[in-house]
N, C-alpha and C positions, 0 to 999 in steps of 0.2 A: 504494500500500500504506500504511496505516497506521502512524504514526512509532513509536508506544507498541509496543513487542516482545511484552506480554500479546494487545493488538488485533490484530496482524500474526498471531501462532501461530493464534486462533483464527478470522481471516481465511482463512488460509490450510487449516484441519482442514476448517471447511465447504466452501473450493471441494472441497477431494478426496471430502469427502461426497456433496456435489450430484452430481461426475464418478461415484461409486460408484452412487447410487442407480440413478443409469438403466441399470445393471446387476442391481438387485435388491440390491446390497451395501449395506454398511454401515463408516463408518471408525469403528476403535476408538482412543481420546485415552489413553496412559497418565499418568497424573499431571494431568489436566485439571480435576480437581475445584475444587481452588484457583490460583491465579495466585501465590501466596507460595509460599515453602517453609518445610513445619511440620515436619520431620526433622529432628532435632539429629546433626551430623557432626563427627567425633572431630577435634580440632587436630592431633594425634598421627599419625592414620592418613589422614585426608584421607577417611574411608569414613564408611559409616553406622553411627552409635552405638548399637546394638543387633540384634538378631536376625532381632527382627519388622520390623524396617523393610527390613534387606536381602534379606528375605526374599518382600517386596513391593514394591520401588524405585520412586518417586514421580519418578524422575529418572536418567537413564542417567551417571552421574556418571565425568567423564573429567581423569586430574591433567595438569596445565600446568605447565613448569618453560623455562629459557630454557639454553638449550646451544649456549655462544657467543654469536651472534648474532642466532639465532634460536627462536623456540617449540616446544617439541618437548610430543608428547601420547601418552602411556599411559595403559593400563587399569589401575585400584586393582589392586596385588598381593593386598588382602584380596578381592577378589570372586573366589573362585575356583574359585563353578560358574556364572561369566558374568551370573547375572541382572542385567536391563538393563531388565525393562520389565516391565507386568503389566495387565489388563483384561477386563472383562467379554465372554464369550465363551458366555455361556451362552445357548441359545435364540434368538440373532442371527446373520444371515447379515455375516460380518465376513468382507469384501474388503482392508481396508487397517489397517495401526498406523501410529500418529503417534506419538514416543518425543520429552521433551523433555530433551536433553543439559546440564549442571551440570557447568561447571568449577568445578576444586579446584585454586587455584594452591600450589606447593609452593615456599614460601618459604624454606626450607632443610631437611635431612634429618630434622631431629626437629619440623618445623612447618607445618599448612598449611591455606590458608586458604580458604574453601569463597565461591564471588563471583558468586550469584545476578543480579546486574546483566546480567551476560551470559547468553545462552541463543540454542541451535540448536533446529531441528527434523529430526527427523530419521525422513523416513516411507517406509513398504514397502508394495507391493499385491499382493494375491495372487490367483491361479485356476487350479483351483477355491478358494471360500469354503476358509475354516478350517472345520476339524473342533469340535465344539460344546465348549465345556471347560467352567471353572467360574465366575461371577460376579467371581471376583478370578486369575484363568489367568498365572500365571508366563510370561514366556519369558525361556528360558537359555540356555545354553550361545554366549555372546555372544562367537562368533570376529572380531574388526573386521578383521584383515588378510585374511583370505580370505573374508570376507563372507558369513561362514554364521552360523548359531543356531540354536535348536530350541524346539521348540513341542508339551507332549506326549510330550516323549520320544523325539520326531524330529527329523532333520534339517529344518527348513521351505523349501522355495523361495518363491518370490518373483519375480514379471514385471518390476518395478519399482518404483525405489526412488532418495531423493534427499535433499540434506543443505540445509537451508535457513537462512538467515543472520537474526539479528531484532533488531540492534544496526546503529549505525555504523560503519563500517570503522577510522573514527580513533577510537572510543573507546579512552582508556588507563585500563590498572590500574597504580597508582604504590605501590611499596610503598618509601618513603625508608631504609629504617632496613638493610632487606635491598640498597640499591642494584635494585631492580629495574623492570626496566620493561615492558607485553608489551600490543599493540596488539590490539584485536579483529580486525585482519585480518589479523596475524600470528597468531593465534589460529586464526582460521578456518581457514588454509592448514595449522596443525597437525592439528585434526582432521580434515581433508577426507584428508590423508597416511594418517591412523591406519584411518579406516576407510572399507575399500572396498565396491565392489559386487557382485554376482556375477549377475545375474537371469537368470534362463531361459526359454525363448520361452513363450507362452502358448500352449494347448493351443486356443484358440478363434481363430480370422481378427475376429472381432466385438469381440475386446478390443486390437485392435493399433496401437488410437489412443490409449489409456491413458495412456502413459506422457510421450507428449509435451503431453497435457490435462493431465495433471495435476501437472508441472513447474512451480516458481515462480522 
């Protein structure tokens, strides 16, 4: 795999493509357009600084704070109709979402600090295809602990789905001034906690190698 975490995400979107294809599917990337991130996120809230942007998340943005000894990971209490992701859904037969995760370390109650450095992937496949939506198609209703969300104004299922790591395990974020310290693989073990899975069998015997193809 790829050491650079931009080359690994988009390593890794195409194999699920290629696996989608020979289904007739197609994987949708949300926030793929750039490799940076161009959303300015509030120090205060640790969320997105404005309307339009949360209202189209470029980043499933997840806060990191350390409790005790170890990493513990929530959902922004300001996102509070779940959106998490968003993508063209218009006129495409879209079998899978790729969603890329944004920690927001929470360096004390009134500060925190958003550390693009790190980044997950974090993708779902589906069948049947999604239902056709709009060139820029929300999904909401973003439950991580029980491993639901919606799509449309539904509940969406989902065959399979997996959280994928794009750092080193020993990378640290050191912030001196707060005394903090919080490793990417102490990281990773908090969101992997936060959000679960729930997938349900596939309606076809022809898609029931999916899920282990397209695991990384």
């Amino acid at each position: 795999m790829p050491t650079d975490k931009h080359a690994a995400r988009r390593s890794i979107t195409s194999r699920i493509n290629k696996i989608l294809s020979d289904y007739g599917l197609e994987n949708a990337v949300s926030g793929g357009k750039y490799d940076d991130l161009r959303q300015a996120v509030g120090s205060a809230t640790g969320y997105w600084d404005g309307k339009s942007i949360s209202s189209k998340p470029s980043r499933l943005i997840i806060h990191l704070s350390k409790v005790g000894n170890a990493a513990h990971a929530i959902m922004p209490s300001d996102n509070d109709n779940g959106n998490f992701a968003y993508a063209n859904t218009a006129k495409r037969p879209v079998g899978g979402l790729s969603v890329r995760i944004l920690p927001i370390i929470k360096l004390d109650d009134e500060e925190f600090k958003p550390y693009p450095d790190w980044e997950w992937l974090l993708w779902y496949c589906f069948w049947p295809k999604l239902g056709h939506g709009s060139s820029g198609q929300v999904f909401d209703g973003f439950d991580p602990m029980n491993g639901k969300f919606t799509y449309m104004g539904h509940e969406q299922p989902y065959i399979a789905a997996g959280l994928v790591t794009l750092n080193d395990p020993q990378d640290m974020f050191v912030d001196q001034q707060h005394n903090l310290q919080i490793s990417y693989q102490e990281a990773t073990e908090a969101v992997r906690q936060l959000i679960q899975a729930a997938p349900v069998s596939p309606t076809s015997a022809s898609m029931s190698g999916l899920e282990g193809q397209a695991d990384a």
